[in-house]
N, C-alpha and C positions, 0 to 999 in steps of 0.2 A: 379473225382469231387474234387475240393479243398474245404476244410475247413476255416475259420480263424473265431477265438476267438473275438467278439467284445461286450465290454462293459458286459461281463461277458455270452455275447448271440452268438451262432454260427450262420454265415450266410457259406450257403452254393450256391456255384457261380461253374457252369460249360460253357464252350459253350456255350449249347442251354437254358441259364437261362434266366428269363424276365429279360427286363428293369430295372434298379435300380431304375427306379424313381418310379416303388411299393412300396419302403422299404422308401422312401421320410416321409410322415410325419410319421407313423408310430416309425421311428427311430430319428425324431427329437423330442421329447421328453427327449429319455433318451441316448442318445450320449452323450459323452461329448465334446465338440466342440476342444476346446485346449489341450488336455490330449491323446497324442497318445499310453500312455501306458495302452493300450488297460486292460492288466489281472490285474493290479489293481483298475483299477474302477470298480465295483459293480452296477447293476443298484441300486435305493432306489422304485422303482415302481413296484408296481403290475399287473397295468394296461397302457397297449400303447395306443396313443391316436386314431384315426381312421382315414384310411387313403380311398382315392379312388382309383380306378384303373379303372377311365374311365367308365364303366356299371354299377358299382355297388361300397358299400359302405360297409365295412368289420373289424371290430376290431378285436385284437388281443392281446392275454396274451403273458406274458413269456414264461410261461410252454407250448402252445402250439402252437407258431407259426414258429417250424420249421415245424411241420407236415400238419399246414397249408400251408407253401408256396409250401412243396411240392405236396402237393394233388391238387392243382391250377393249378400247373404248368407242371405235370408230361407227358401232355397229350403234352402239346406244346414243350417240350424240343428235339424230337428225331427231328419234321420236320424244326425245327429252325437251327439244329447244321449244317446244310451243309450251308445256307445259311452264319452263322454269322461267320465261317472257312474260305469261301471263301474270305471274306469280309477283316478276321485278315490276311490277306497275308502281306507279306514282305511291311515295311512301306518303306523303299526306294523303292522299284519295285510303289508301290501306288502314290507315290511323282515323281517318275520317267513318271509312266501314266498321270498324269493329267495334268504336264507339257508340255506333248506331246500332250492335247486331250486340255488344254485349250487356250485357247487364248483371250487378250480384243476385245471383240465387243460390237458392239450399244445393248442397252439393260439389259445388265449386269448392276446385283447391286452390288460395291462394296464399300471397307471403303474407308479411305484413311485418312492420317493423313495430318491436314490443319494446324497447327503448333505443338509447343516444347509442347502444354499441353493439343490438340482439336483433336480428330477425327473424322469423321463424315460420314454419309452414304451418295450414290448417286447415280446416273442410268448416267452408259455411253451414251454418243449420237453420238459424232463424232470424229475421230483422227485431232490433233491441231496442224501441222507439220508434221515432221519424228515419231517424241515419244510420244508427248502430248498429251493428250487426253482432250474435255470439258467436262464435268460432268454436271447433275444439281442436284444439294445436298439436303439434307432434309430441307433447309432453305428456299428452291424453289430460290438460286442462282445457273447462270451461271458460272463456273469456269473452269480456263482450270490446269491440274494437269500432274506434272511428274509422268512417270510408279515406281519410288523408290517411291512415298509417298504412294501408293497403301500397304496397308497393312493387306487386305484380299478381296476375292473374293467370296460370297456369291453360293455355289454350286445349282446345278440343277436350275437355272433361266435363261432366255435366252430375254425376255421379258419383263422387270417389267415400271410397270407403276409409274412413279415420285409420283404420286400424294398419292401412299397406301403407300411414303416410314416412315412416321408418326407413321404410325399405325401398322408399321411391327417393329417396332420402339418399337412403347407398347408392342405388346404382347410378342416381345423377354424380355422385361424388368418383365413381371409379370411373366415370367416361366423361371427365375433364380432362383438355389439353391447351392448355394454353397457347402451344404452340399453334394450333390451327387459326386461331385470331391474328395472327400476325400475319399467314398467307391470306388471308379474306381480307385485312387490311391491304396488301398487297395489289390483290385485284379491283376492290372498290375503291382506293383511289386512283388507279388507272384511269378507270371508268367515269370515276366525277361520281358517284353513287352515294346515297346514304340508306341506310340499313332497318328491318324491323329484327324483331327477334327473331319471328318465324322464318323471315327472310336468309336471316345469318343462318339456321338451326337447316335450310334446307341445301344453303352451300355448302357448308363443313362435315352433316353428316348424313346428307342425301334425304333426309325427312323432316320435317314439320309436325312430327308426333308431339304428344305432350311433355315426353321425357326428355328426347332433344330440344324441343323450344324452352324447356326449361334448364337445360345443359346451357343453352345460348344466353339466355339470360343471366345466368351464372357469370357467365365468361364477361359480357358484356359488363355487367356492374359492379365486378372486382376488378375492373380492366385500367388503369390510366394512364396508361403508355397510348396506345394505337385509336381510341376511339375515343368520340364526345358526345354528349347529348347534345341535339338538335332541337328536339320539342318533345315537352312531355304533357300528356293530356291524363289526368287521371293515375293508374298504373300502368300505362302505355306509353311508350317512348320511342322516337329514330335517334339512329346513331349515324353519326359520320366520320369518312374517318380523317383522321387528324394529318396537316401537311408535313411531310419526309422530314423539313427541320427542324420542327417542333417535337417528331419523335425521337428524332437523334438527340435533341436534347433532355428528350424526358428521360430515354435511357442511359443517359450519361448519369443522369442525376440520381435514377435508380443503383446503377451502378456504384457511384460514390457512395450512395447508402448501402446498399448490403455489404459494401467493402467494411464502411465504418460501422456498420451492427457485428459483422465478423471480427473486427478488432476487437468490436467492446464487451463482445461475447466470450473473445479469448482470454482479455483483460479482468472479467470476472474471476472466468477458470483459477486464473492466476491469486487472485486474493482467495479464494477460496483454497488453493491447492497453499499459499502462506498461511492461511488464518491452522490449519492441520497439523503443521508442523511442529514441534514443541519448538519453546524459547529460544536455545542456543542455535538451532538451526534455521530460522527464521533469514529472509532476506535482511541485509543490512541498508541501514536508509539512504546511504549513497547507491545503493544498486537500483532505487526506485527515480532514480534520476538520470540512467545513464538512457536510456530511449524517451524521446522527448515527450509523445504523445501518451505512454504511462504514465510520467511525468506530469504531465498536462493535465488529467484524472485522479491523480493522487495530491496534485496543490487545488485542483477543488475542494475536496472533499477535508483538507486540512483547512481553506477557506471556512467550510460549512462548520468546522469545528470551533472556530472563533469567531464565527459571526463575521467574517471579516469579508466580503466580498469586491473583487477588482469589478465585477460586472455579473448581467443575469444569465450568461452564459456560463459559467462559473457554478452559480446556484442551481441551475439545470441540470448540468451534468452531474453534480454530486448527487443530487435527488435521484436521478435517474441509478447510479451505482447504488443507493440505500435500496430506493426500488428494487432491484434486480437480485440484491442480496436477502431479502425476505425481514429487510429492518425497515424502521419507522425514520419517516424524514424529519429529524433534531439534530442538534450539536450534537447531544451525548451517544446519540447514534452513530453518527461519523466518526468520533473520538474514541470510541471504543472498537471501532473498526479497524480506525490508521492503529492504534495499539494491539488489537489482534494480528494484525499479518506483519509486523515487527519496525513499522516505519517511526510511530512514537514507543519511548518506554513507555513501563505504566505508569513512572510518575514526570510524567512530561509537563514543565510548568506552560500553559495555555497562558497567563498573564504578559510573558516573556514575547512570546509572538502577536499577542493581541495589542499592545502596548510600544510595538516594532523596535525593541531595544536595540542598540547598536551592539552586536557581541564581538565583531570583526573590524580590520580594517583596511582600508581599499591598497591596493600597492604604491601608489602614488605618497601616502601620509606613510607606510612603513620604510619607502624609500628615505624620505625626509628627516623619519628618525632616527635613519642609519648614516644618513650624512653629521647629524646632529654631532651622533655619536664618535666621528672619526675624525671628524673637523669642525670643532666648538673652539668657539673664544669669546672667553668670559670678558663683557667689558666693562667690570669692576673689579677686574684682576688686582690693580694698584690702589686700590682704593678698600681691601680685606683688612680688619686687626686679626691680627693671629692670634688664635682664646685654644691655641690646642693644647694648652698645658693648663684646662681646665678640665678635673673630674666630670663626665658627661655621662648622665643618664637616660637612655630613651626606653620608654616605656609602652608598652599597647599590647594587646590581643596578641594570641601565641601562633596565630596563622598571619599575624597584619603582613603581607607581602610590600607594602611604600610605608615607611618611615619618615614620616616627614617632619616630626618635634622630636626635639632632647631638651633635657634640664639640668642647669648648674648650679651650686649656691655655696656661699662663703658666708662670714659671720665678719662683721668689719673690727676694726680697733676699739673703734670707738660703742659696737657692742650692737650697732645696726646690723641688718641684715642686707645682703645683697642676691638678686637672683637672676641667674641669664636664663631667658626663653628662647632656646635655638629653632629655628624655624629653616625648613629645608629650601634652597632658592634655583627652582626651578626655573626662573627669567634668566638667568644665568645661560641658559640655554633657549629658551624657546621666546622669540619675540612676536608681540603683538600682530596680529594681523597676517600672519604667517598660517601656512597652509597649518601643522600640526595647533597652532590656536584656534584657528576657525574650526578645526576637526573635535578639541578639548570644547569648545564655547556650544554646541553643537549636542553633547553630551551632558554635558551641564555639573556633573558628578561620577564619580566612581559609582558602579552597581555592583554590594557587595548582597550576595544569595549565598544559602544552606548550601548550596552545590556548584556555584562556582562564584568570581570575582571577576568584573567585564571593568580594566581600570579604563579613566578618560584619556588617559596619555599610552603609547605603545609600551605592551608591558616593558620591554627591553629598556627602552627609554627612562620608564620610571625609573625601572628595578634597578640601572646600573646608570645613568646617568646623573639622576634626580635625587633619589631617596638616601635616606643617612645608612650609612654601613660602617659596623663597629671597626676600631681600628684602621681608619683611614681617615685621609684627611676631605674635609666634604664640605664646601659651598654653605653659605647658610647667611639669613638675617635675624640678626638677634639684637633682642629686646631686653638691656641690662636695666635691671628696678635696684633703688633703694627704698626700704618700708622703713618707715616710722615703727615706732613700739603699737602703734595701735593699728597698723595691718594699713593705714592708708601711704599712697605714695609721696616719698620725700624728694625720690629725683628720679630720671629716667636717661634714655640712652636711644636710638634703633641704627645700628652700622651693619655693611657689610662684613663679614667674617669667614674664617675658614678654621673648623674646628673639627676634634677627632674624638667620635663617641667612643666611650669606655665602654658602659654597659648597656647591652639590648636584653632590657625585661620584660618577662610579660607580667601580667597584676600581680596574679599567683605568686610570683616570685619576689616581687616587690614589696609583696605585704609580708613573704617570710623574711624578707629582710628586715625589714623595720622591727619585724615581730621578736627577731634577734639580737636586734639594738647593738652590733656589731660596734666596736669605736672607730677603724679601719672605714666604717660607712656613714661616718658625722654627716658628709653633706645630704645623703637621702634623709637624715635625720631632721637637718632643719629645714630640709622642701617640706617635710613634713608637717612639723611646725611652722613654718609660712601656709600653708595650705589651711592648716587648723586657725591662724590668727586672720588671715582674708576673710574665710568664712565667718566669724564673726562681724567683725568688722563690715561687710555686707549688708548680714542681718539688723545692721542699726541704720543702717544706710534705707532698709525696708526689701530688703531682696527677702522671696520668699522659697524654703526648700523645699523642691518636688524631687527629690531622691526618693526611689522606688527600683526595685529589685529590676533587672535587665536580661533578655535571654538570648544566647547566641546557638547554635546549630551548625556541626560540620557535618556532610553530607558527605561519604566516601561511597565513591562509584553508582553515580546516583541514576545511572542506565540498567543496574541491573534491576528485576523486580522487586528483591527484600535487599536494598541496600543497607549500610553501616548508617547509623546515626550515634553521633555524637553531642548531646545536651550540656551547656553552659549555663548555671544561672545567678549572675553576679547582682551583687549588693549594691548600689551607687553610692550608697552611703562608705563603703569599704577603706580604709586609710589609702591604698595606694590608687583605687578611684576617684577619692577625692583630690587626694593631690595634685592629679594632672590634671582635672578638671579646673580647678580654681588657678592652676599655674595659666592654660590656655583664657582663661577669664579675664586673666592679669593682661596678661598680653594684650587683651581685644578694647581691652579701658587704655592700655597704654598708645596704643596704635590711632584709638579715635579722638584723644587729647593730644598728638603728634600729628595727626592732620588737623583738626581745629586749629591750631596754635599756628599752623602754616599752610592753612587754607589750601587745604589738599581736597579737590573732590574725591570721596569715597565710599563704601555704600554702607553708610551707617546704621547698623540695626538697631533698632528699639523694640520694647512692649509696655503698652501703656497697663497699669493696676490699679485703677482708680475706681474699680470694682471688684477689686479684691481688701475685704477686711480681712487679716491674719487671725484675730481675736475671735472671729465668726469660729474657727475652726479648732479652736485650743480644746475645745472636749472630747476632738478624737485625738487616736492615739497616735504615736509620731509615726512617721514610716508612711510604709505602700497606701495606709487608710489616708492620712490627713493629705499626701499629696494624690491622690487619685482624687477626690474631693476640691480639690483648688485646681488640679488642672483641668476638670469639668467645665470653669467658669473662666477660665483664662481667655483674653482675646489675643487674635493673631498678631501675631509680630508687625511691624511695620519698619518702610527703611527711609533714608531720606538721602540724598548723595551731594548736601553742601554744607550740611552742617551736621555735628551728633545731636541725637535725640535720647532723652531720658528711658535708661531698660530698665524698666521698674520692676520686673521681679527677679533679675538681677542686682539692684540696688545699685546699677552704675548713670555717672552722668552720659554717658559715653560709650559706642562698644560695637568693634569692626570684628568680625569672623578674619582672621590672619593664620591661622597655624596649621589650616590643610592647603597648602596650592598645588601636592600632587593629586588629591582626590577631589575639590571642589574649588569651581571654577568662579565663583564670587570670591573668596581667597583670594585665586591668583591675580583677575579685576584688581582686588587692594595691594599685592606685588608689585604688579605694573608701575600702580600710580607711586607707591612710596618709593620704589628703587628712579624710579625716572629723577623723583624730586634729591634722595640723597646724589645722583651725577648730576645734578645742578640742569637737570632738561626739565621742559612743562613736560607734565603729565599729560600721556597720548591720550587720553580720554576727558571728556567736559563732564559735568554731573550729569546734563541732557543725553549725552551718549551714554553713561555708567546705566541709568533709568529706562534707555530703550534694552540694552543688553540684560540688564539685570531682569525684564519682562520676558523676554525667550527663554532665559536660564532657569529663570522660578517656574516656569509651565515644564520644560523637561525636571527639573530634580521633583517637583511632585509625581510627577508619575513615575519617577524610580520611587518615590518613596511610596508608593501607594504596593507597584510591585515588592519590594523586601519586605511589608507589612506582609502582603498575602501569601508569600511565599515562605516566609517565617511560621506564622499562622497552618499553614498546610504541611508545613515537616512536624508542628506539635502535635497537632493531628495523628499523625501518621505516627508518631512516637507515642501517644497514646493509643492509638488502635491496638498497639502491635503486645500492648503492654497485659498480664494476666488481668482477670476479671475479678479475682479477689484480692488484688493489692487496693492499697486503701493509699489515699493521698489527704496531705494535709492541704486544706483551705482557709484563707483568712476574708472574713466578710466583709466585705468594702461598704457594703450600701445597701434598702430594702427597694427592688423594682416598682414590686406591688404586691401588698398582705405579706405572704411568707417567702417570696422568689428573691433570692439577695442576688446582687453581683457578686463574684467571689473572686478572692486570688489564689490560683494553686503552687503553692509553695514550694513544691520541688521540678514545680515546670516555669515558671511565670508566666500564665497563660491566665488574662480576664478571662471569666464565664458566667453562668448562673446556672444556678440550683436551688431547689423548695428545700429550706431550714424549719426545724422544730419548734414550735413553740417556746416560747424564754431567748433563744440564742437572739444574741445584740453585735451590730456593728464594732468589729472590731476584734470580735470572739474567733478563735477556730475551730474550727467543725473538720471533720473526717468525709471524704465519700468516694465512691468507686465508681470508675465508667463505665455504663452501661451501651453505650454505641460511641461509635467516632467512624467517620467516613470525611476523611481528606476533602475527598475530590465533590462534593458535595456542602461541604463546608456545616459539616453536623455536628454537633457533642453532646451527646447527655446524660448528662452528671444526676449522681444518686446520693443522700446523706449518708453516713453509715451509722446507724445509733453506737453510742460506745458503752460498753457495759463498764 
């Protein structure tokens, strides 16, 4: 008679012992289902629950149900053991017999598996060829099935009737217990035993009928904890059963899974119980971060939303969330999912994370900026001219947060013009090589978006260290010109300085001043007129103008769903546009004839025009037409770091980018080098080094640049979605695609498009039309003419 220790209670199992399925409920109470180490679990009960055994109905204690099962049973055990001996023969010799004694015939119920995920029950009827057989299956389908899908054969039936296969169907289903595989597990490895079905179906529930052998069968082949196939012959197979610590592992590992199907099952719950809630009540996205393994499921599926994968674990998981959520596995799936349950807004720019912008900064470089800030010393202190009793104008954008240029100008004696170009001097503070430069180099540019501005330097730092602020006095390298009457340079200048802006304009205002011709405002009067005589002057030189309308976009509150937008759309041709424009021009010819002349490496920019003829395009009309059309064919810029190279559609010999180094860090590259040279030190950088830097810097600011293009692009968008269906915009025709589809320009957005034009209408004509869709997030627009009566 063997023994074995379970849950702190002996079962004792011989031969001629009942059925295990007496010990069925009884033991399901206080089993512990997953914990196969049996001697330390304890039960916590006193009392077992009450079990039947068929006639009658019989509880039982701890304390006295081993002498219970034996006094029950003692009487049936001697006449049972020959039968249930004969029965445990040799499982091969058993599998050997029935192979020999069975055969498919009409009648027979068996499985058979109907695909990769479906089994199902049938009653043979007739052979379908040489192998085939037809079936009719539980569904009361016809089928004809190979003998390999056959994947068990229903013992002792020879007859069955299609019509009960339903209901043989149930009652196999309601007299499954899992739990009894685990005591049969129990005892056959005791024993060293391996199993038939029949075999199993006559331990656990005292018969070998058909319904039980097919109960066992059940058990056995959804089983993968306790048992394993041995050999399979056909649809017949022995089981054996698996070693103690291979089960302790498998149920660990089940364990871990249902624990992590119960999380992810809860974690569904959870988007779905966000996805329900209206807007303002929605989880906020830090809440979706504060338990890590939500966490851990919500930056997949924000993965999947950019395409952007750490690994294919990542990509699993989220799939398996779209799964589970009754959606299709795509980005726009996921992204419209992270936007339903409140983790993205809905106009969440996707470029911004796919593009791994730097929006923050690590505490280490904010430390830095704040030492900057408290303990700076400028070492060109003694070496400033003091220009603060020059009228100083700075000019930019009415949101520009770093001011890094101001303008001065005077009118000489002798009837010349003079002009100072104040340029803000951030080296003053931040030196090469230094943790806040490598963090600026790094960034490559300021990223200015419809809804926010991520600057390269700490904002603090810019805003209150760096950038010019009216009525103070402020750090600066300035670049004093003398012009000839014909706009070319007479003499030049570039010193340290420290000067105090007067006025901070923006365009708008700048143009109403000029527009006012104020006498009080002489000197914006002749930046004015310097700006107007460069530009010519230029143009003989062969600079070519691609002034074209410009759009800006502020974006207020751009988390909510119907945010504020505010549309700008400036002229570049504008007086107070042009002015600063050709003022910053002057500078960058005067900056690259001051390093040539002292052999300053710097990163000189060029563009070659040696396929641009002007003259090609004199028949369109000035403006947005004739430079959209030359800048089609323009080639890319090029730079060289030991000598200038010819900007030819500038019209300069010469010509260094100087007048952003709080926004753009090729600027500040040309800072470095010229402030090193005025303290009489070499330049920290060789041209070889300017060339290796300048290739990291130009691969980050294109893809800011490619980001503020899309993101610009997607607020127009979105400003025209939002916009009535019968307002009518005016359009100017750039160019024909193909037949009647013109490129167009929309004049009160500045937004290139195209749209099919009428018959007669010609490049350069405006036409009227209304939008018929715009979808943002799609990147869609299509535009309709409007005939005008």
């Amino acid at each position: 008679m063997a023994v074995r220790a379970f849950n702190s209670c002996a079962i004792f199992r011989s031969a001629a012992s009942p059925p295990l399925a007496v010990f069925r409920s009884c033991f399901r109470q206080v089993r512990t289902l997953h914990n196969p180490n049996y001697s330390k679990s304890g039960f916590r009960f006193s009392i077992f629950g009450c079990s039947h055994v068929g006639r009658r109905v019989r509880c039982y204690s701890v304390q006295s149900l081993i002498d219970t099962v034996m006094e029950e049973f003692e009487a049936m055990r001697e006449r049972r053991r020959v039968r249930v001996s004969n029965k445990l023969a040799s499982s091969g010799e058993l599998l050997k017999g029935k192979l020999e004694k069975q055969t498919l015939q009409k009648g027979l119920l068996l499985e058979f598996k109907k695909d990769s995920e479906r089994v199902m029950l049938a009653v043979a009827q007739k052979p379908d060829g040489k192998k085939n057989w037809m079936v009719f299956d539980q569904n009361g389908v016809t089928t004809s099935i190979k003998p390999q899908q056959i994947t068990f054969i229903v013992p002792g039936i020879e007859d069955f009737d299609h019509s009960e296969i339903s209901d043989f169907i149930q009652r196999a289903r309601t007299n499954l217990d899992p739990t009894l595989l685990e005591f049969a597990w129990i005892e056959l490895l005791e024993k060293e035993k391996s199993v038939t079905v029949e075999e199993l179906a006559e331990m656990i529930f005292g018969s070998a009928e058909p319904l039980e052998s097919y109960c066992a069968h059940l058990l056995l082949s959804n089983d993968d904890i306790y048992f394993t196939v041995l050999e399979t012959k056909g649809p017949f197979s022995v089981y054996g059963p698996r070693p103690a610590v291979q089960v302790e592992q498998l149920l660990q590992k089940k364990l871990a899974k249902e624990s992590a199907e119960k999380e992810f099952d809860e974690f569904i719950k959870l988007l779905k119980s966000a996805k329900e809630l209206p807007p303002r009540a929605k989880p906020t996205k830090s809440s979706w971060r504060i338990d890590e393994k939500i966490w851990h499921r919500i930056e997949s599926l924000e993965a999947y939303a950019i395409d952007d994968f750490k690994n294919d674990e990542q990509k699993k998981t989220a799939g398996m969330i779209l799964k589970a959520m009754g959606l299709t596995k795509t980005s726009d799936a996921a992204l419209n999912l992270l936007i339903d349950v409140g983790y993205f807004p809905v106009h969440v720019n996707l470029d911004l994370l796919k593009y791994n912008i730097r929006t923050d900064y690590r505490d280490e470089v904010l430390s830095a900026a704040e030492s900057l800030l408290s303990d700076s010393s400028d070492l060109d202190e003694n070496d400033r001219i003091d220009l603060t009793h020059l009228k100083v104008y700075a000019i930019d954008v009415d949101e520009a947060d770093e001011l890094d240029d101001a303008l001065s100008a005077t009118r000489l004696q002798d009837g010349r013009i003079k002009v100072w170009i104040h340029v803000a001097d951030p080296t003053s503070l931040v030196r090469a090589g230094s943790i806040i430069d490598k963090e600026a180099m790094k960034r490559g540019t300021s990223t200015f978006l419809p809804t926010a501005t991520y600057p390269m330097f700490p904002e603090k730092l810019a805003m209150e260290g760096m950038s010019l602020k009216q009525g103070k006095g402020c750090n600066a390298v300035t670049v004093s010109v003398v012009l000839r009457s014909d706009g070319s340079i007479a003499e030049y200048s570039v010193e340290n300085s420290i000067i105090k802006p007067t006025y901070m304009l923006t365009y708008e205002s700048a143009s109403e001043l000029l527009h006012l011709n104020l006498e009080e405002e002489v000197e914006l009067k002749i930046l004015s007129g310097v700006a107007a005589l460069r530009f010519r002057w230029r143009q003989q030189q062969g600079a070519i103008d691609t002034a074209t309308i410009e759009t800006r976009i502020k974006v207020t509150n751009p988390d909510d769903p119907e945010p504020s937008i505010s549309l700008y759309v400036e002229d570049q041709a504008d007086p107070a546009m042009r002015l600063v424009s050709e003022m910053m021009i002057l500078c960058g010819e005067v900056i690259a004839t001051y390093g040539s002349y002292n052999h300053i490496p710097l990163p000189y920019r060029g563009q070659p025009q040696s396929n641009i003829d002007a003259s090609v395009f004199a028949h369109l009309p000035e403006g947005p037409v004739r430079s959209s059309a030359i800048v089609r064919i323009m080639r890319a810029a090029e730079m060289d770091f030991r000598k200038p190279i010819r900007h030819g559609v500038l019209g300069l010999p010469g010509y260094v980018q100087f007048t952003s180094p709080i926004r753009r860090y090729m600027d500040l590259l040309a800072h470095y080098q010229v402030k090193a040279f005025l303290r009489g030190d070499s330049p920290p950088f060789t041209a070889g080094q300017l060339e290796g830097i300048a290739s990291l810097v130009n691969m980050s600011t294109r893809v800011v640049r490619r980001l503020c293009n899309s993101s610009l692009r997607y607020w127009m968008l979105e400003y025209l979605r939002r916009q009535s269906k019968e307002r009518r915009f005016s359009a100017l025709v750039l160019r024909f695609i193909k037949d009647r589809i013109a490129a167009i320009l929309l004049l009160e957005v500045g937004l290139q498009a195209s749209a099919s034009v009428s018959v007669g209408v010609e490049v350069g004509d405006e036409v009227k039309v209304r939008v018929e869709e715009a979808h943002p997030r799609d990147d869609v627009l299509s535009l309709k003419e409007v005939q005008q009566t």
